[in-house]
C-alpha positions as CSV (number, residue, x, y, z in Angstrom):
1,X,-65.6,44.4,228.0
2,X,-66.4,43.3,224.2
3,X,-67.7,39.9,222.7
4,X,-68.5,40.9,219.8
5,X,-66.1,38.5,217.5
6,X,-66.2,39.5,213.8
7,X,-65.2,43.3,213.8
8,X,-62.1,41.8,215.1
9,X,-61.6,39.1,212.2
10,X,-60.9,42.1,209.8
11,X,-58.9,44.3,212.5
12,X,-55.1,44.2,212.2
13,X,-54.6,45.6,215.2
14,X,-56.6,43.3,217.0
15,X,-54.4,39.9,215.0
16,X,-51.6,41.8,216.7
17,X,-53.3,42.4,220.2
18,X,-54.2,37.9,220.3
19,X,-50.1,37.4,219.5
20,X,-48.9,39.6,221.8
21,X,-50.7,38.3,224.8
22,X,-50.7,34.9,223.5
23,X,-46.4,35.1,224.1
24,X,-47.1,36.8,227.1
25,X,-49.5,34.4,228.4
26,X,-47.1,31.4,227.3
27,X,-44.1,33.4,229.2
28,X,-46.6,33.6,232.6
29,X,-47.0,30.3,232.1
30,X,-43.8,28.8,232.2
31,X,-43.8,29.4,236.2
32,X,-46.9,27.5,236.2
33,X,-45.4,24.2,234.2
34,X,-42.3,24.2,236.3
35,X,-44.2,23.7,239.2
36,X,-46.9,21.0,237.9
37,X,-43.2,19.4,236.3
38,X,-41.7,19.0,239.7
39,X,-44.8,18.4,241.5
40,X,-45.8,14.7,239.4
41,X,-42.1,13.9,239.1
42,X,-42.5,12.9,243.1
43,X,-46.0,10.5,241.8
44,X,-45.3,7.1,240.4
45,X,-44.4,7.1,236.6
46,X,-47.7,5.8,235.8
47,X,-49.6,8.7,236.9
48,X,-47.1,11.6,236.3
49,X,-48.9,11.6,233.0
50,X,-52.3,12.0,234.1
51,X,-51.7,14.5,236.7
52,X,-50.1,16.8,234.4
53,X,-53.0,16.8,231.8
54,X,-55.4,17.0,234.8
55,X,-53.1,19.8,236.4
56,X,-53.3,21.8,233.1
57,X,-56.8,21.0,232.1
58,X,-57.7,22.6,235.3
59,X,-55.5,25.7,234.5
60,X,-57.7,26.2,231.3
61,X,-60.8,25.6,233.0
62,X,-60.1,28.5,235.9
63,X,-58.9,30.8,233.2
64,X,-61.9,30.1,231.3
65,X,-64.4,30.9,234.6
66,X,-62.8,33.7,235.5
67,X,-63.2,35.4,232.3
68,X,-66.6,34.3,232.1
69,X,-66.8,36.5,235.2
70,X,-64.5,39.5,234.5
71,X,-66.3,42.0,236.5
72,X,-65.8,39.9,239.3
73,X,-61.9,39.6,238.8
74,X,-61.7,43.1,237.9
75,X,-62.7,44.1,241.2
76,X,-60.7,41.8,243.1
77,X,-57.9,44.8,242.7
78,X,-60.4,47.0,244.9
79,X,-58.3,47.5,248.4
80,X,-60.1,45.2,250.7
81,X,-57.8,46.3,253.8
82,X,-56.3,49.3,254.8
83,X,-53.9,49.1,257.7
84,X,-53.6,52.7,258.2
85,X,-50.1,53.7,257.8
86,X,-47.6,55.2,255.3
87,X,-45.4,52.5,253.5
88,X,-42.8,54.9,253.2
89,X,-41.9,56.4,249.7
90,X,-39.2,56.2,247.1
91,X,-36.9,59.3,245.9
92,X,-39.8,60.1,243.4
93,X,-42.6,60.2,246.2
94,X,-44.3,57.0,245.2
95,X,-45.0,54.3,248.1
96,X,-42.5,52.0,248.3
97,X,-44.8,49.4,249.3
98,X,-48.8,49.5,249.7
99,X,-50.6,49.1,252.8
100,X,-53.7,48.7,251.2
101,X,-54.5,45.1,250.4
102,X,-57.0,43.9,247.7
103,X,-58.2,40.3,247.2
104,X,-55.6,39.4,244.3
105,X,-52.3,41.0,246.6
106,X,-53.4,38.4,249.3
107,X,-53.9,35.9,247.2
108,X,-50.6,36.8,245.2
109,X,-49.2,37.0,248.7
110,X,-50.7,33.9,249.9
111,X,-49.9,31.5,246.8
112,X,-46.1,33.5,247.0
113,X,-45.6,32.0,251.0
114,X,-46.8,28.5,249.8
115,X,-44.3,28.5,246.3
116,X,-41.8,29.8,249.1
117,X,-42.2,26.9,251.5
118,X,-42.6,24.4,248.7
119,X,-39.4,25.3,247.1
120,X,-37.5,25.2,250.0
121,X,-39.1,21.9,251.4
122,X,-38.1,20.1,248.1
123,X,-34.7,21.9,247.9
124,X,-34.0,20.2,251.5
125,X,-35.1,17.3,250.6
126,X,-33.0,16.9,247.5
127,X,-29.7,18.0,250.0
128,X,-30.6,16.4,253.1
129,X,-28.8,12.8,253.5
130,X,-30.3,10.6,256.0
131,X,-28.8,9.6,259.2
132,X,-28.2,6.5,258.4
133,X,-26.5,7.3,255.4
134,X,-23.6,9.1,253.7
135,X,-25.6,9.7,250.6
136,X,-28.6,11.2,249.6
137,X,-31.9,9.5,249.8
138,X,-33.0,9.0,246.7
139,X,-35.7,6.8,248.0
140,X,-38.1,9.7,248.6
141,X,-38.5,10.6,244.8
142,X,-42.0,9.4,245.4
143,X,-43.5,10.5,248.3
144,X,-47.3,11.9,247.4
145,X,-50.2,10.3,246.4
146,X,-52.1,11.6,243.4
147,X,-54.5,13.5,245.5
148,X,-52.2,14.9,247.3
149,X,-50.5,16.3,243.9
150,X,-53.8,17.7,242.3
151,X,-54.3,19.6,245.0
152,X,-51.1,21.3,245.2
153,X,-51.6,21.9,241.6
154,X,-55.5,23.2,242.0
155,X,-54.1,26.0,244.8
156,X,-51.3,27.2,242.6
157,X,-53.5,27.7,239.5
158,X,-56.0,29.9,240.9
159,X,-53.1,32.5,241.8
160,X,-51.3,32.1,238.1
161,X,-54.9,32.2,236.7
162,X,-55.2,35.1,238.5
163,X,-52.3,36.7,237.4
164,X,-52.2,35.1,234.1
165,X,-56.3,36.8,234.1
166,X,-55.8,40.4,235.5
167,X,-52.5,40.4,232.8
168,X,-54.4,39.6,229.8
169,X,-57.6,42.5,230.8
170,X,-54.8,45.0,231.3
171,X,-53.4,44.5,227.7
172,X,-57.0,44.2,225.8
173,X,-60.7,45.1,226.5
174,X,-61.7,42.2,223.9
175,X,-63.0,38.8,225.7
176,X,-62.6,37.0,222.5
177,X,-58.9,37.8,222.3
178,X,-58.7,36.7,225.8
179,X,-60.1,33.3,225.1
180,X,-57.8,32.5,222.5
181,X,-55.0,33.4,224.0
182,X,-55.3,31.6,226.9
183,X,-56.5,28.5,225.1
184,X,-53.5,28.3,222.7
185,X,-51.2,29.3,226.0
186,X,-52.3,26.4,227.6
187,X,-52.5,24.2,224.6
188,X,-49.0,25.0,223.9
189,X,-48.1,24.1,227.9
190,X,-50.2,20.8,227.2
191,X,-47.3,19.9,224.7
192,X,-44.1,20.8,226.6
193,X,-45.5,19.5,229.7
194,X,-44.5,15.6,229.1
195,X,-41.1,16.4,227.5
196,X,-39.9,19.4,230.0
197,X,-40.9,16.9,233.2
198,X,-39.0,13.8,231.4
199,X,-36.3,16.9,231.1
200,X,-36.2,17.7,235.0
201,X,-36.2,14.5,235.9
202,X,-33.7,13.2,233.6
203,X,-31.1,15.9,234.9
204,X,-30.9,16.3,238.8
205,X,-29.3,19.3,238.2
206,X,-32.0,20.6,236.3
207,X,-34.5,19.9,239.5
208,X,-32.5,22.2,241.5
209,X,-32.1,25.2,238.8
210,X,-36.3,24.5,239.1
211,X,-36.7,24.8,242.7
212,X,-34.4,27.8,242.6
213,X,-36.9,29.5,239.7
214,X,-39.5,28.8,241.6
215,X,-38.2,30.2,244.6
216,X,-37.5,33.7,243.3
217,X,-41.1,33.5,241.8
218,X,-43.1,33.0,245.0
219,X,-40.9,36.1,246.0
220,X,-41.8,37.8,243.3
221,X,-45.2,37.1,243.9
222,X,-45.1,38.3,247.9
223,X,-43.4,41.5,246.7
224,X,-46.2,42.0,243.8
225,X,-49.0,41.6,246.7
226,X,-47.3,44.2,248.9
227,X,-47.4,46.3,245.6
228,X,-43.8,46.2,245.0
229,X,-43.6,45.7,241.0
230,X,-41.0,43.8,239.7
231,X,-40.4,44.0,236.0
232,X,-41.1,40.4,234.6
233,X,-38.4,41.0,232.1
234,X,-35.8,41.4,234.7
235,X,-37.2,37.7,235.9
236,X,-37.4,35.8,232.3
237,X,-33.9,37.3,231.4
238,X,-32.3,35.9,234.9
239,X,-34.5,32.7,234.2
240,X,-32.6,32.4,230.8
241,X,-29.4,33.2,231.6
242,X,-29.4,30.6,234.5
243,X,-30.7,28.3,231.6
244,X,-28.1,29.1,229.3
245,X,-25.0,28.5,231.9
246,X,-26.5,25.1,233.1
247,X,-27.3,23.7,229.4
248,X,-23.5,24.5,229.4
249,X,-22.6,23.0,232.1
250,X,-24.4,19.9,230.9
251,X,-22.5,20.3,227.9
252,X,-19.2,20.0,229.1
253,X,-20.6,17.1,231.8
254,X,-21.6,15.3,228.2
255,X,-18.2,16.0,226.8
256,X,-16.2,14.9,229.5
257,X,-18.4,11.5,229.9
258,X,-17.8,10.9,225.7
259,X,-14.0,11.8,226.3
260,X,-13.8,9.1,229.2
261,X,-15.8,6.3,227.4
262,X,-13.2,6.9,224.3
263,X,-10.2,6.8,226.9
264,X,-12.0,3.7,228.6
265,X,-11.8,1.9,225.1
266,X,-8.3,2.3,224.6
267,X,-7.7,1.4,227.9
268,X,-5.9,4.5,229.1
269,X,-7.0,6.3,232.3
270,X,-9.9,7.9,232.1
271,X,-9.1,12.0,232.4
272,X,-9.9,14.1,235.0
């Protein structure tokens, strides 16, 4: 890996190589602020603030280690366990899935099984009324303590860092890039964090459309550490089209709530 910094001052290629990854490491990290979003919206409003910046200071700080110790990550793709058998192969004769495990495919594995069970804890806990009760709770908004939150938070960086890490060697050999990338990535997540959590917890809708991303990434994630490779673009594009239909969906909830108001003030019924 290179350090050396001013060859690459004068090098178009390598102005080219830093924006590239730096939208790709912004796109990787849009799984990462969704959760940290969802995550302090359940702490009280005076500390949702704080627990982002320490959530995403922390994400800097691990991508920052770990590429201070590239060798290291670099061999964390070594298989650490073989269990012996053939995964079966495709029609091409490439294994469909790897029995060989390294350190980042259990860790990718092991962070997918916890985004898994996190999703669908909070997804029936948003649907779940309580017995005593025809509606839903909306009492258990806040129901962790700030510790409780950060660590959460700490467990599911170190696999994006991870991912976000082993992504960014695989698409340059200069550290310098690297740095720069991730610190304007995360700068720019730094940003969008308070207004995309005031976002999901504005719209309840929008929580759900969350948990359901999030849901599909920890599989993504278990499928990736039993080396089943999922094109991220097939991800982002179902990401945005599931955006795009519930932005219109809000839409036409904001139209019909103008329409009602206007029938309200003329006293007509309001329409259906």
């Amino acid at each position: 890996m290179d350090w050396n910094v001013e060859p690459l001052l004068a090098d178009p290629a390598a102005w080219a190589a830093l924006v590239t990854l730096i939208v790709m490491e912004v796109v990787l990290g849009i799984d990462n602020l969704i959760f940290i979003s969802i995550l302090t919206n359940k702490l009280p409003e005076q500390q949702r603030g704080n627990a982002r910046r320490i959530g995403i200071s922390l994400a800097l700080i691990m991508r920052l280690v770990l590429l201070s110790t590239i060798a290291f990550i670099v061999g964390l793709t070594a298989p650490l366990i073989d269990l012996g058998f053939q995964g079966g192969v495709d029609a091409h004769g490439n294994p469909e899935f790897e029995t060989a495990f390294s350190w980042r495919d259990l860790i990718l594995i092991a962070g997918g099984i916890f985004l898994v069970w996190k999703a669908t804890t909070e997804i029936h806990h948003s649907v779940d009324a309580t017995p005593n009760d025809d509606v839903f709770d909306t009492t258990r908004a806040v129901t962790m303590n700030f510790g409780a939150a950060i660590v959460q938070i700490i467990m599911l960086d170190i696999v994006f860092s991870i991912d976000s890490i082993l992504t960014a060697v695989g698409m340059t050999e200069h550290v310098p890039i690297m740095v720069a990338a991730v610190i304007v990535a995360v700068s720019v997540m730094m940003l969008a964090s308070g207004p995309v959590a005031n976002f999901i917890h504005k719209n309840p809708t929008v929580v759900m459309l969350a948990l359901g991303f999030l849901l599909m990434i920890g599989m993504v994630l278990i499928a990736e550490g039993f080396g089943v490779h999922v094109p991220k673009g097939y991800i982002y594009a179902a990401m945005a089209f599931s955006a795009l239909v519930e932005s219109l969906n809000m839409m036409s909830r904001n139209a019909a709530k103008k329409r009602n108001a206007a029938a309200a003030a003329k006293g007509e019924a309001p329409h259906a």
